[in-house]
C-alpha positions in Angstrom: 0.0 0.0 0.0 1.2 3.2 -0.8 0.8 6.5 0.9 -0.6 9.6 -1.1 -0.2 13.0 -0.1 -2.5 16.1 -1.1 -0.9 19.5 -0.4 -4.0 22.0 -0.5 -2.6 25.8 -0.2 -5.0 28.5 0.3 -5.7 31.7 2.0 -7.0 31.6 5.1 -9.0 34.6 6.6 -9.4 34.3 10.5 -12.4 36.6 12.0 -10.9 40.1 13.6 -8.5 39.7 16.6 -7.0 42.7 18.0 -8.6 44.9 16.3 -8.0 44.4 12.5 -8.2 41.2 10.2 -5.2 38.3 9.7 -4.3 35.7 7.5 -2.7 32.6 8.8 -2.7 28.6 8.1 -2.7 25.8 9.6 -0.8 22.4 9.1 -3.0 19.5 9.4 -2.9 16.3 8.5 -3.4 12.5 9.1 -5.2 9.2 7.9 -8.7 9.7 6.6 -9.8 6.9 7.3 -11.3 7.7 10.7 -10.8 11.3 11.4 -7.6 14.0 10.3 -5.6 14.6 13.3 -5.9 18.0 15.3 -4.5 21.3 14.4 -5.1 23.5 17.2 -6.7 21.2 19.0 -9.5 21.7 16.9 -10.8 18.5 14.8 -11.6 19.4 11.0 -14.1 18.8 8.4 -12.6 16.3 5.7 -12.9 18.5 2.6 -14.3 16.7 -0.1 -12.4 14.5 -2.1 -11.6 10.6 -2.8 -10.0 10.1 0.3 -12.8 8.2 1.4 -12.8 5.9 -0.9 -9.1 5.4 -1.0 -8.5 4.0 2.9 -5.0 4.0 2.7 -4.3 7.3 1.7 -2.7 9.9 3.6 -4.1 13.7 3.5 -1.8 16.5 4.1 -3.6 19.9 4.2 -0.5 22.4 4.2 -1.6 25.6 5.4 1.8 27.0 5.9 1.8 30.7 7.9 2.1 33.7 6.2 1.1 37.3 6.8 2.2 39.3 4.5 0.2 40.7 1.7 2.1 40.2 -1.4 1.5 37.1 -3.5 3.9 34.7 -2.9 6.2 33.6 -5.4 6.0 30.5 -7.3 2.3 30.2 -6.2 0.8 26.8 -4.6 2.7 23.5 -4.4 6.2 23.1 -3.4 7.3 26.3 -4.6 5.1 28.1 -2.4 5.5 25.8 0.4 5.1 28.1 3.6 2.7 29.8 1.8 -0.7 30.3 1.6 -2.2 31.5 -2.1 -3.0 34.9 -2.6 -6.7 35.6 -4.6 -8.9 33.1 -2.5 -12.0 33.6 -0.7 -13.6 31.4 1.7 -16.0 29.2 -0.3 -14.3 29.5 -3.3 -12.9 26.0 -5.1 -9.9 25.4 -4.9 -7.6 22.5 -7.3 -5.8 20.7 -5.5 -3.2 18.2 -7.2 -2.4 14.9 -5.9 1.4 13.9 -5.1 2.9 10.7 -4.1 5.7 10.6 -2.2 5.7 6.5 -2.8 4.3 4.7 -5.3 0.9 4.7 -4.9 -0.9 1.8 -3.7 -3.6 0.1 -5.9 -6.8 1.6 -4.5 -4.9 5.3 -4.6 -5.5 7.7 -7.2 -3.2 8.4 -10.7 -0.4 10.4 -10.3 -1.6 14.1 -11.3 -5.2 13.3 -10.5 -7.6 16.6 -9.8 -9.8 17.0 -6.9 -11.8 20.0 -6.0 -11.6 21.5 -2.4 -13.0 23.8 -0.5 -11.6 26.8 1.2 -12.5 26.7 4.8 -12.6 29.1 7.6 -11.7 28.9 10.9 -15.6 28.3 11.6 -14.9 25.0 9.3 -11.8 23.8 11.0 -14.1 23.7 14.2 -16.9 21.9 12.3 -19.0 24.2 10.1 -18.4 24.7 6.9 -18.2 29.0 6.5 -19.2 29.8 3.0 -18.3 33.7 3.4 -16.7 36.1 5.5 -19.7 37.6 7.6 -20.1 41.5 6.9 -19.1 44.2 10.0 -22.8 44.4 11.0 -22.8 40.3 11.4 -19.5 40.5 13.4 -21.2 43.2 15.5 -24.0 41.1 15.7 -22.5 37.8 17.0 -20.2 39.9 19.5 -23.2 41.6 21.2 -24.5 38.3 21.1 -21.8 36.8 22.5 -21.4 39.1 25.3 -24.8 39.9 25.9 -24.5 41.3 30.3 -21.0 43.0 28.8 -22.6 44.5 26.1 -26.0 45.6 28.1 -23.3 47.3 31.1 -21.6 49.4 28.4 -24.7 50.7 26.8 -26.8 51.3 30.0 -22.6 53.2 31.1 -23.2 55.0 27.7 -26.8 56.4 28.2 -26.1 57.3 31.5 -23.0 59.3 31.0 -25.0 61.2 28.2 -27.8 62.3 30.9 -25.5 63.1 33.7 -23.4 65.4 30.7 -26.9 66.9 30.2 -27.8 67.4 33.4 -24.4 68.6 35.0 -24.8 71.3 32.5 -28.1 72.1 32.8 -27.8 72.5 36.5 -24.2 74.4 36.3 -25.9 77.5 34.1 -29.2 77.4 36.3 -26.9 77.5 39.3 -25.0 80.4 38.2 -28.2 82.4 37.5 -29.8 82.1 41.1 -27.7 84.1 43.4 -27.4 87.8 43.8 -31.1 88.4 42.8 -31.7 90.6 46.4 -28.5 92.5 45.8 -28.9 96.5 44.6 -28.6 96.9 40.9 -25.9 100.4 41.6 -22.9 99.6 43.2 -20.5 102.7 44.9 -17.2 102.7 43.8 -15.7 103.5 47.1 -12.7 100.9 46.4 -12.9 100.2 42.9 -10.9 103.1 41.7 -7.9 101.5 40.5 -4.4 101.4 42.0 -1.7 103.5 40.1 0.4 101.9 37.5 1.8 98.7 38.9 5.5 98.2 39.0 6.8 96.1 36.7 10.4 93.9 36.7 13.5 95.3 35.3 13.0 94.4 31.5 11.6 95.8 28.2 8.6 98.2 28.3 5.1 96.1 28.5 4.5 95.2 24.7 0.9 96.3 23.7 -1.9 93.8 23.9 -5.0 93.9 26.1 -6.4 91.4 28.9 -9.3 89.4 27.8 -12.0 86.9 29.6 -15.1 85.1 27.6 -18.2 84.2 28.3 -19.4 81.6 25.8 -22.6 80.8 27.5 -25.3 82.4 27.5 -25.7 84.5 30.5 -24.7 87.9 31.5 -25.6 87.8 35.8 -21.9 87.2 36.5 -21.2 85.7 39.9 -18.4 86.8 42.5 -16.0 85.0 41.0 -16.4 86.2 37.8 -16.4 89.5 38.7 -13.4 89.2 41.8 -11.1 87.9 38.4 -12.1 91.2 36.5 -11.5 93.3 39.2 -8.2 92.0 39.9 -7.0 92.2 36.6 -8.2 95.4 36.0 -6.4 96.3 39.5 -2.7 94.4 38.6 -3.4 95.8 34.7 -4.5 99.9 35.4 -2.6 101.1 32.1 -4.2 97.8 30.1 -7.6 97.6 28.4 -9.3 94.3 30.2 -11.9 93.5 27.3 -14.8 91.5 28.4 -16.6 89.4 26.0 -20.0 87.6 26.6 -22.2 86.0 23.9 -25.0 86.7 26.0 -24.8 90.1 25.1 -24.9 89.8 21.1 -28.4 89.7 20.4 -29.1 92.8 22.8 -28.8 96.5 22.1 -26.2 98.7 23.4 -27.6 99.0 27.0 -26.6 96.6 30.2 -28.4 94.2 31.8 -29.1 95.9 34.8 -27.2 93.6 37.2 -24.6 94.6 40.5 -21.5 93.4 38.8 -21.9 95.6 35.1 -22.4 98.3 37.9 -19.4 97.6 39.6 -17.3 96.9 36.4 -18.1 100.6 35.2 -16.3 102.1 38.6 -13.5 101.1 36.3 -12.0 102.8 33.4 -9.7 100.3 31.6 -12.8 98.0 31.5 -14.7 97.2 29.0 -17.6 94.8 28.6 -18.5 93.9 24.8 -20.6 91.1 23.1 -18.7 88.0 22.2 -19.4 87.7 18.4 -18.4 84.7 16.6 -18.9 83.8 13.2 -16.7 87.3 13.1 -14.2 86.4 15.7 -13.4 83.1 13.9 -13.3 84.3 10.4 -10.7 84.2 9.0 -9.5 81.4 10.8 -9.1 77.5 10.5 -12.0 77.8 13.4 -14.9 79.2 11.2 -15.6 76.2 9.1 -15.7 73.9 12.4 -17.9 76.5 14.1 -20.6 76.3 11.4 -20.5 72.6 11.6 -20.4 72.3 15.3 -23.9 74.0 15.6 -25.4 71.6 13.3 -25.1 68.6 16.3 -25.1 68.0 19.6 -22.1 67.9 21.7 -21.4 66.9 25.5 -18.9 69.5 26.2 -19.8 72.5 23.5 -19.4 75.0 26.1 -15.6 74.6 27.1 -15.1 73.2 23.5 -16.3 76.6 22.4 -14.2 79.0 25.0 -11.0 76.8 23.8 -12.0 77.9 20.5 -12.4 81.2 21.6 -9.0 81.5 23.6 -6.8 80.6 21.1 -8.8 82.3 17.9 -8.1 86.0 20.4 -4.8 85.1 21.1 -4.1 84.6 17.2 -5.5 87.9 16.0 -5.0 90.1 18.5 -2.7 88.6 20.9 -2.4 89.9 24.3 -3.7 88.0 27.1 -6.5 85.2 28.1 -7.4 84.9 31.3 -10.4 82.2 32.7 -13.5 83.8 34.5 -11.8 81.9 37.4 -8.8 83.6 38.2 -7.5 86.3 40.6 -4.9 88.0 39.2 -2.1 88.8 42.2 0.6 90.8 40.0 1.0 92.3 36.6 1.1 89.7 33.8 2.5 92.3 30.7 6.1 90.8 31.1 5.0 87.4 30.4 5.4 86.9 26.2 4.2 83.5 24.9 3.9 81.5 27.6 1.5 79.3 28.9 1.2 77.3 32.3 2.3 73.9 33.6 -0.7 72.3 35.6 0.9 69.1 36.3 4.1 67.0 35.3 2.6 65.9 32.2 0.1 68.4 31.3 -0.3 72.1 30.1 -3.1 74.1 30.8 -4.8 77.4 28.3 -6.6 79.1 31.6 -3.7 81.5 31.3 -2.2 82.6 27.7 0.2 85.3 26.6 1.0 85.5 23.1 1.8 87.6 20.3 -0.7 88.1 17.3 -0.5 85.7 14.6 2.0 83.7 16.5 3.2 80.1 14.5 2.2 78.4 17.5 -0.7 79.1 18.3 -1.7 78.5 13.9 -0.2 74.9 15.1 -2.8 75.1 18.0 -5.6 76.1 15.5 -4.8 73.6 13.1 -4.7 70.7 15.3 -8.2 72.0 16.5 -9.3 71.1 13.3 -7.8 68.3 12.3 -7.6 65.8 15.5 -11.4 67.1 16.8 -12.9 65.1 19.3 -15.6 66.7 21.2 -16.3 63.5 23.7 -13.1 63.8 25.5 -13.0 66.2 28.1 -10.1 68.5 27.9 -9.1 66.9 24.3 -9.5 70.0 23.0 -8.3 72.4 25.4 -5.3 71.0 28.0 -4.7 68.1 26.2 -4.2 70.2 22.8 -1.8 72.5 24.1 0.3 69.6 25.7 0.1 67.7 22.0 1.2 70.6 20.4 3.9 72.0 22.4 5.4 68.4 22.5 5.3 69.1 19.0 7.2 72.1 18.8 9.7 71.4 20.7 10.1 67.9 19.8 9.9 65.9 22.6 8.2 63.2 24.1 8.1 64.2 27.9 7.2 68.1 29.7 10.3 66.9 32.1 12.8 67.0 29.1 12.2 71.0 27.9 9.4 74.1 29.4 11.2 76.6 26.5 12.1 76.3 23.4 12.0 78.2 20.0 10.4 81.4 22.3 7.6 79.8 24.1 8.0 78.8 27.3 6.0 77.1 29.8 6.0 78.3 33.3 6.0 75.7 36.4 2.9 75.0 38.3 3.0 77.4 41.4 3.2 80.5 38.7 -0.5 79.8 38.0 -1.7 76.5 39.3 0.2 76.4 42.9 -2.8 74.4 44.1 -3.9 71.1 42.6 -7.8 70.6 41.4 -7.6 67.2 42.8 -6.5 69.5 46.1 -9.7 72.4 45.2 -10.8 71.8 49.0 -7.8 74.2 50.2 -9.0 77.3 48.8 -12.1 77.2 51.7 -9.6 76.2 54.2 -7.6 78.2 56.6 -4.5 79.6 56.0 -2.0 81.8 58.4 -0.6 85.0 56.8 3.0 82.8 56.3 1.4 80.0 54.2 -0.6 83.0 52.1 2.8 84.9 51.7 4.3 81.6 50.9 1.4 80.6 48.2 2.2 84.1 47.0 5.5 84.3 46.7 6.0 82.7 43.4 2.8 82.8 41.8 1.1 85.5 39.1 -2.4 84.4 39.7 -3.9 81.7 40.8 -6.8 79.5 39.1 -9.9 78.4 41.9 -10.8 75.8 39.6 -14.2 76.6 39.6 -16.0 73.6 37.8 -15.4 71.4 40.7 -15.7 74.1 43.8 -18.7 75.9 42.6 -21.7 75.5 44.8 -19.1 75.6 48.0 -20.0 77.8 50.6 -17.5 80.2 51.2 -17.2 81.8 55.1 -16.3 85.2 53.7 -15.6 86.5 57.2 -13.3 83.9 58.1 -9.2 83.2 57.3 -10.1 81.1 54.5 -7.8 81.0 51.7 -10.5 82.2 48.9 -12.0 84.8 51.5 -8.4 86.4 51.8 -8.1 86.5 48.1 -11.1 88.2 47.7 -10.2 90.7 50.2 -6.5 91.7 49.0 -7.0 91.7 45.1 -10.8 92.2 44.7 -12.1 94.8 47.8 -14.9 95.6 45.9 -16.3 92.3 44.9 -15.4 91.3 49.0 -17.8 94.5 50.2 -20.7 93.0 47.8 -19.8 89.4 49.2 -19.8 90.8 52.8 -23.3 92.5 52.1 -24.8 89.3 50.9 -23.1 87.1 53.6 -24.9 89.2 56.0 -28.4 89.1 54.6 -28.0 85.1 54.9 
């Protein structure tokens, strides 16, 4: 009796594992009479043939691995031995030539005989014959099927991080609105007349540029916060315009709201409130094509999103300097020329910018904006940009290998961040005049991080870190705060 051996080379497509699809083979072979031995531990289906009638012969599927995607040269057989043949599809017949490597026995097949085969999947190697590679919605389907408690956690995780998104923002503008209803409309300006001209480090003149805060929300009742970060920069900044932009404003005629802090704010000369247009600010811009887009869909963080736009669209045209609505400025900020903060080892922060106009990096900023958008990340398109590009710029891979290169320059955490957000709880503790003069010491302003601390109760009259703040940089926002801690 001789032995017979079939060498069947094909492509074989396994379903998608880690992410995108393979090719590999298999070696299997054996006596078919009674069942081909295992590869993989998995036991095959015979593909049709004459093995069955010839008991003695030996089938050899070679289904050698290969990943590349080139055809491989010299095709099936023993040229392409370790390879599997390029332009098959599962289903497909496949010739398969018979080879002895003895002289065949008298029940085997002629040298050279024909059979036709089968290409067969990994579902057919298991025991069902796969006639086609399913389509994405069928692998979808059989994977939510599959997994059926894993895939009913992430969706119910899904639908309920979209309503608390809803609802946190929701609740964060209603909550903004509520206070200060009972307070008087006119406000004295007994300590809002500014200090004189601040004195600035030995250097260059102040280069021109103004100080800018936005509102991209809707509202125009600013709370003390707000209005205790105006005051100080208009305090630290008295030869500086401080422009204030709110969107809230654009669709009403030239008058105020009549509201305590627009009161307040006119006690000042260098400020000046304005509505925040913009389809005008961001023409012109890599921004204004995104901005027509973005209102045509809903998006979970639109309203940061939108004041990142904002920030670095002002800095590009007009330069100067942004501030957040949540800082309190403690010293004059003109000195500072492109340069942004640190808040942590690894990440930068926009709060606080300082540029010149039309500025290379911040195009860079603009541009990847644009072109790596993704509006369900929160901070992708603010903190997270700035760190991407700036790793960019200077070409590295870490913040801990360069803070300045090629003109911009990235100041350490205590200039504008000394205190942590995970740490936000410290700004409504108590502090002795040495740790204040210590927190101040080395630091330009400092950021309250009000998205996590608003809604905080703040014991105005006592030592607390905040309250002292208030009353050193913003005395006339701390009067109004007084009043209204009294009335409660």
């Amino acid at each position: 009796m001789g032995i017979v051996t079939w060498e069947i080379c094909f492509e074989l497509h396994l379903l998608w594992r880690h992410g995108k699809p393979n090719q590999q083979c298999l070696l299997m072979s054996g006596p078919q009479r009674g069942s081909a031995s295992r590869p993989l531990s998995a036991q095959p289906q015979r593909p049709p043939g004459p093995a069955g009638r010839h008991p003695n012969t030996e089938l050899t599927v070679i289904l050698p691995r290969w990943g590349g995607s080139a055809p491989p040269r010299g095709g099936c057989g023993r040229a392409g031995r370790g390879r599997c043949c390029p332009g098959r599809r599962l289903g497909d017949p496949a010739r398969v030539r018979l080879r002895s490597r003895t002289r065949p026995g008298p029940e085997a097949p002629p040298e050279g005989a024909e059979i036709t085969a089968f290409l067969l999947g990994e579902q057919a190697l298991m025991g069902t014959r796969m006639l086609r590679m399913p389509n994405c919605l069928l692998k979808l389907t059989r994977v939510v099927l599959g997994h059926k408690l894993r895939a009913l956690f992430i969706l119910a995780f899904k639908f309920m991080s979209f309503v608390s998104i809803v609802l946190y923002w929701r609740i964060t503008q209603d909550s903004k609105g509520r206070d200060q209803t009972y307070l008087p409309v006119q406000i004295h300006c007994a300590h809002s007349v500014p200090s004189p001209p601040c004195a600035v480090a030995d250097g260059p003149s102040p280069p021109p540029g103004d100080v800018f805060f936005v509102e991209t929300s809707e509202r125009t009742n600013p709370n003390y916060l707000f209005m205790c970060s105006v005051e100080s920069a208009a305090r630290t900044h008295p030869g500086t315009r401080v422009v204030v932009l709110m969107k809230g404003l654009a669709n009403r005629n030239a008058s105020l709201p009549n509201h305590w802090g627009f009161s307040l704010l006119s006690c000042f000369p260098n400020v000046e409130i304005r509505p925040l247009d913009l389809p005008e600010l961001f023409s012109g811009t890599p921004l204004a094509q995104w901005y027509l887009q973005a209102q045509q869909r809903w998006e979970p963080y639109f309203l940061p999103i939108l004041s990142d736009a904002c920030r670095i669209a002002i800095m590009w045209k007009f330069g100067g300097i942004y501030l957040d609505t949540d800082f309190i400025v403690l010293k004059n900020l003109k000195n500072l020329t492109n340069v942004l903060g640190t808040q942590s080892k690894y990440v930068l922060n926009g709060a606080f910018l300082s540029f010149t106009p039309k500025h290379k990096f911040i195009e860079l900023c603009m541009q990847d904006f644009v072109e790596n958008y993704n509006s369900w990340i929160w901070g992708h398109q603010g903190p997270q940009l700035l760190t991407r590009v700036f790793k960019k710029w200077c070409s590295i891979r870490s913040l801990r290998s360069s803070k300045s290169c090629k003109g911009v320059s990235a100041l350490p955490r205590e200039a504008f961040y000394p205190i942590r957000w995970q740490d936000w709880k410290k700004y409504f503790e108590v502090v002795s005049s040495t740790e204040l003069n210590e927190l101040l010491k080395n630091t330009y302003a400092v950021h309250v991080w009000n998205k996590k601390s608003q809604g905080t109760r703040l014991e105005i009259t006592s030592q607390a870190l905040l309250a002292q703040l208030h009353s050193l940089f913003c005395p006339a926002t701390y009067d109004v705060l007084k009043m209204d801690f009294k009335w409660h």
